[in-house]
N, C-alpha and C positions, 0 to 999 in steps of 0.2 A: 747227200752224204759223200764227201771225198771221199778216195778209195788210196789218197798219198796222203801222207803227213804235209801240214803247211810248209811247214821249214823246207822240205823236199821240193814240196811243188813251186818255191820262191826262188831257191836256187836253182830248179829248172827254166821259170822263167827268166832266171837272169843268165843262165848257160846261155839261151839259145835266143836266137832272134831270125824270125821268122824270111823266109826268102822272101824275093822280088814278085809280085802279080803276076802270074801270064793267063789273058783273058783266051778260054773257047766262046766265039760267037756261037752263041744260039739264037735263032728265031724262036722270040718267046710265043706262046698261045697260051693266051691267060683266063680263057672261058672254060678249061677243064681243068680236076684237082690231079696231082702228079707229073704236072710240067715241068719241064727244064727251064728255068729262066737264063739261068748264066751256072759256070761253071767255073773258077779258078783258081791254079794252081796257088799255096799258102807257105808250100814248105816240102824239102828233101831229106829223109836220113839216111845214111849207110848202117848197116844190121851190127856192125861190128860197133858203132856210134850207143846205140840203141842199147844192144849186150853190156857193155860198160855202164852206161848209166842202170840199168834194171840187176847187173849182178848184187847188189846190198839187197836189194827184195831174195824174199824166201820163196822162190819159183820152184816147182819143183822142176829137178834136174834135166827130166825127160822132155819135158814140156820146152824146157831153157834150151836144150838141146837139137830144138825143132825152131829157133829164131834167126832165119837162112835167108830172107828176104828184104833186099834195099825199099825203103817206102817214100811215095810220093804222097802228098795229101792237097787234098781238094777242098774249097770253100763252095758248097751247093746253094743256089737259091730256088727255089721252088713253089708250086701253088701249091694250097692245102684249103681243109675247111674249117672254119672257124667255129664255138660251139653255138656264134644265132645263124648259122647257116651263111656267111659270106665266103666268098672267095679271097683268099689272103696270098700275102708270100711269107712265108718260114724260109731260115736257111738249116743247115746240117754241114758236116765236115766226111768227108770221104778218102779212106787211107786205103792206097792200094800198092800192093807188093809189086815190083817190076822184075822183069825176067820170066814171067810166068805166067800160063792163061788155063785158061780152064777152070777159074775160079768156085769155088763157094761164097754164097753171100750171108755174112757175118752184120745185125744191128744190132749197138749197145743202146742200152737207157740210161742216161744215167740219174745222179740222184739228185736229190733238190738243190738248186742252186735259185740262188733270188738275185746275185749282181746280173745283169745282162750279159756284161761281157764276160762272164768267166765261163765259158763255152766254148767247145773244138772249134769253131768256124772261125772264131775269133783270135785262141792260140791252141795249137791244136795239144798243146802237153798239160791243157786240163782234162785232156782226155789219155792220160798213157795209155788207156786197158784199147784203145785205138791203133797204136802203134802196134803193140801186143798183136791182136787179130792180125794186123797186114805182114807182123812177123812171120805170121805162121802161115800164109799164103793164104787169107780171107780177104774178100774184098767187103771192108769193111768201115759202117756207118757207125754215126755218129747224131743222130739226129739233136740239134738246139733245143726244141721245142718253140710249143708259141710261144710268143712273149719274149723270148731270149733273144741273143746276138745281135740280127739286125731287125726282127720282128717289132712291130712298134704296137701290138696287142698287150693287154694283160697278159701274165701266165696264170691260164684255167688251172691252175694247179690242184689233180686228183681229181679233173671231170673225167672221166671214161673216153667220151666218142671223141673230144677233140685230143688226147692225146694218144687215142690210136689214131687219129687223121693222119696226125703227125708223122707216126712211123712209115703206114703203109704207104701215104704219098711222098715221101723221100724214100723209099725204097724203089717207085715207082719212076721218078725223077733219076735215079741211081742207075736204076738199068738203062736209062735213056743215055746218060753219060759213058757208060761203058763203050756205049756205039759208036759216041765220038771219041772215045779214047782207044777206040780200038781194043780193046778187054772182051775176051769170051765169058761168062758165067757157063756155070755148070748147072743152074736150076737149083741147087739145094740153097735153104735160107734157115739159119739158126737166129733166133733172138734170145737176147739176155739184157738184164738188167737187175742192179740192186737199188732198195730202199725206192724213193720215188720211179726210180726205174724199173724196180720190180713190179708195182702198181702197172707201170707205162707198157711195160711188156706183156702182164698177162690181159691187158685190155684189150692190145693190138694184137693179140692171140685171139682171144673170145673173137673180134670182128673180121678181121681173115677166115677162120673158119662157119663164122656165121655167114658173111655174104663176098669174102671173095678165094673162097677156096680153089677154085677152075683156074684165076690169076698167080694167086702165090698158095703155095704149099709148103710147108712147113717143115722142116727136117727133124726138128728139135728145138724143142724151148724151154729155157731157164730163166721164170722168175725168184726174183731172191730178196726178202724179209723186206717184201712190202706188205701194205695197206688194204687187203683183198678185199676185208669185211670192215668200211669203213664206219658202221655205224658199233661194231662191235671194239674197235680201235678207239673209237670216241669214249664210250663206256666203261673199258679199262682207265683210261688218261684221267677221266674228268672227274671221275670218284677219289682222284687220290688228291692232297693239296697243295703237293710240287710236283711238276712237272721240266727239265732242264733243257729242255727245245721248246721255250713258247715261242719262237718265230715260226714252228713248224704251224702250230694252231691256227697263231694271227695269221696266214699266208693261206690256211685251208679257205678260213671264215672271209677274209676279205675278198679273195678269188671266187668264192659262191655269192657274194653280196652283190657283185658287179655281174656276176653271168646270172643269177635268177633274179637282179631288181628289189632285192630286197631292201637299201637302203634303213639295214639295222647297226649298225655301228655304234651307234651313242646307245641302241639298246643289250647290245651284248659283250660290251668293254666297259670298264670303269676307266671314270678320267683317273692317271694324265691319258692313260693308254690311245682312247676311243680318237683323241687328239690329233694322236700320233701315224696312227695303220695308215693313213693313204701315202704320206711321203716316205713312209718306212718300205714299200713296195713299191717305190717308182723305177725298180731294178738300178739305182747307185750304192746298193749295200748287201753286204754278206749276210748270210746270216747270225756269224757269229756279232758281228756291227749290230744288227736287230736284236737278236739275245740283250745287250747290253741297252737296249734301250724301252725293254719289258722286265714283268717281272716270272722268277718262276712259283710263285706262290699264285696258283690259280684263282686262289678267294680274293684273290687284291685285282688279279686279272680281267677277270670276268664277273660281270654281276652276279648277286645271289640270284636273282630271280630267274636270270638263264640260265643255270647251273641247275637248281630246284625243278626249275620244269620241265628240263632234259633229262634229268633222273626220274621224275615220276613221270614222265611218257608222257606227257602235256608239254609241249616247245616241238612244233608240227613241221615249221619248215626247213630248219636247218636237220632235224632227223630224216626227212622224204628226203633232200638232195643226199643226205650219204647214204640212206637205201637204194637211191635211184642209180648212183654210183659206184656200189659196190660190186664185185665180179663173182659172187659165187651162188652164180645163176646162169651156168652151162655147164657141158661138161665136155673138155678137152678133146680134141681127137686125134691130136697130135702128140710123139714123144715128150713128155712133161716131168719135168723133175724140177720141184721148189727144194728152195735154202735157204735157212735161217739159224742165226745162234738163238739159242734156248735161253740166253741171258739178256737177251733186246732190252733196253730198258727206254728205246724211244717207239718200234715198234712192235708191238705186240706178239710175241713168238704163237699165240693162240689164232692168229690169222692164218699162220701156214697151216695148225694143225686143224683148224675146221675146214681150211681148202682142201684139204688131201682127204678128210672123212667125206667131205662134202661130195666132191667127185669123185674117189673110191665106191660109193654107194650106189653111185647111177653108172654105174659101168664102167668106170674109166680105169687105167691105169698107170696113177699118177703117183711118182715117189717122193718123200719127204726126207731130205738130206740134213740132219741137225747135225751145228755145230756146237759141240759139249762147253758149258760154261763161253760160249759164248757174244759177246756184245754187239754192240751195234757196228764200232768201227771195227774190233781185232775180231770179226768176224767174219769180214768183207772179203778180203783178199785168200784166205782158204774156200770161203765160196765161188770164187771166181775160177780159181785151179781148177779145182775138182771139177767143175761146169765144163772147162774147156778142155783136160782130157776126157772127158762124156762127149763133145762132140768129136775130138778126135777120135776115138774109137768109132762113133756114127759114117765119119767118112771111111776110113778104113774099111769097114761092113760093107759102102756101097760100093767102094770100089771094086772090091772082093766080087758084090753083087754082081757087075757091069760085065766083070770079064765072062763070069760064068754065061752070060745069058746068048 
């Protein structure tokens, strides 16, 4: 899910064209996940550059008022793991404020994207909410995911482990760049993301606090109107008989076909569709591109028989992997606050609210920030504010903390 209107993000890329390379050698080591392969330089703004372009958004004032930092950005390549267990390279995009150290570390997710290259590493102003963080003195990632920018994987699109791989080994790879960029972190690390990126975020939430808590800790995490309960998302969708993002579907279904082997395609698409999904994902098309080349009448989309058996609890494997995948099966231990508009009508606004019953129950104390009436996109960008004066405030706190102590 964009978080700019197209028109925006076109005339963005036509404003601006991207600086000259300048390569950091690194010595790669390619036998551990979190490595640094290379590092280079992508692009420069001036804050005042930045301000102009973002004053038409409805920022709020305080927030605008804290956009004081020139940014440099970075094209990261890195190892990571893949989900049959290989060692891979992923790249990510890295915007870091100049004039200042001491940093916080700031990862976005962002939302589903299926072209390859429409991703920070590639032009970093598919990532505004990028520049944003370096404005406000985060040093702040951008991870591609698999599959994306220069990744020549499928994108696991909505597996769990590999798309927390993703974050925490460029996160990983991030810090190692600091080193050579001469950049201090401050330790703290906030993750956010919407829509697939809310998915991405609270995944690489769950697995940081599951097994590398000692490594990275958590400051504050904001997922926002993703996918938690992925089998419960399916259930909503598939009982109704339109649906106006079938690319989202074909992209779930073909990304698990290829990671669990299942080789169901012709049994779970009607032709022309069934036809279609492999070169519709070969990452040369939008999704809006793929919209137009399904349908959103689900009963034309998908066979009756797979529809039928997924509603009566008989169609086994494609409901195990969104069990298997879905997140609401921990419980938080970090600062947590989900966001959602109440009016989703691509993801399901009952994902947040059974995440926050779900983990309120078992101790947690996780809040649910709705947005009133609203949707998937005019929901985005008030989710995003409010998240990120929440971590303003967070830091404020510690600072407050550091002196007293």
């Amino acid at each position: 899910m964009k978080k700019i209107s197209n028109l925006l993000l076109l005339i963005l890329i036509l404003i601006f064209n991207l600086s000259c390379e300048s390569d950091y050698p690194i010595e790669p080591e390619l036998s551990l996940r979190g490595n640094l392969i290379s590092i280079n330089s992508i692009n420069s703004e001036k804050a005042s550059h930045l301000k102009s372009l973002l004053n038409n958004f409805n920022i709020d004032a305080e927030l605008f008022n804290k956009f004081l930092f020139d940014v440099d950005v970075y094209k990261i390549t890195y190892t990571t793991k893949n989900y049959d267990g290989r060692l891979i390279e992923a790249t990510g995009a890295l915007f870091v404020p100049k004039k200042i150290n001491n940093l916080p570390l700031l990862s976005i997710q962002h939302g589903t994207q299926t072209k390859k290259n429409n991703v920070a590493s590639q032009n970093p102003y598919y990532a505004i909410e990028g520049f944003i963080g370096a404005l406000l003195g985060y040093y702040t990632l951008v991870p591609d995911y698999i599959g994306l920018g220069d990744s020549k994987e499928i994108h696991p699109y909505h597996h769990a482990n590999s798309s927390a791989n993703a974050v925490i080994d460029l996160i990983r790879a991030a810090r190692k760049a600091a080193e050579n960029l001469t950049v201090k972190l401050n330790g703290e690390v906030f993750l956010i993301g919407y829509s697939e990126g809310g998915f991405v975020t609270l995944a690489a939430q769950r697995e940081i606090e599951k097994n590398n808590i000692k490594e990275i800790t958590i400051t504050a995490s904001a997922p926002m109107a993703g996918a938690y309960d992925l089998y419960l998302t399916a259930q909503i969708i598939l009982k109704n008989k339109f649906y106006n993002q079938p690319s989202f579907l074909a992209y779930l279904i073909y990304a698990y076909n290829k990671i669990y082997g299942w080789n169901k395609i012709n049994e779970i698409f009607n032709s022309p569709y069934a036809e279609k999904i492999s070169y519709l994902f070969e990452g040369t098309k939008t999704s809006s591109e793929i919209n137009l080349e399904l349908t959103n009448d689900l009963t034309k989309l998908f066979k009756d028989e797979f529809l039928t058996k997924f509603q009566n609890g008989s169609e086994k494997e494609f409901t195990n992997a969104l069990k298997e995948n879905s997140l609401i099966n921990f419980v938080p231990i970090s600062p947590t606050k989900l966001y959602h508009g109440d009016a989703d009508e691509y993801v399901p606004y009952e994902n947040s609210l059974k995440a926050k019953d779900y983990f309120n129950s078992r101790g947690a104390n996780v809040q649910l920030v709705t947005i009133k009436n609203g949707t998937h996109l005019s929901a985005a960008l008030p989710c995003i504010i409010d998240a990120i004066l929440w971590f303003e405030k967070m830091r404020i706190r510690n600072k407050i903390a550091a002196k007293t102590q």
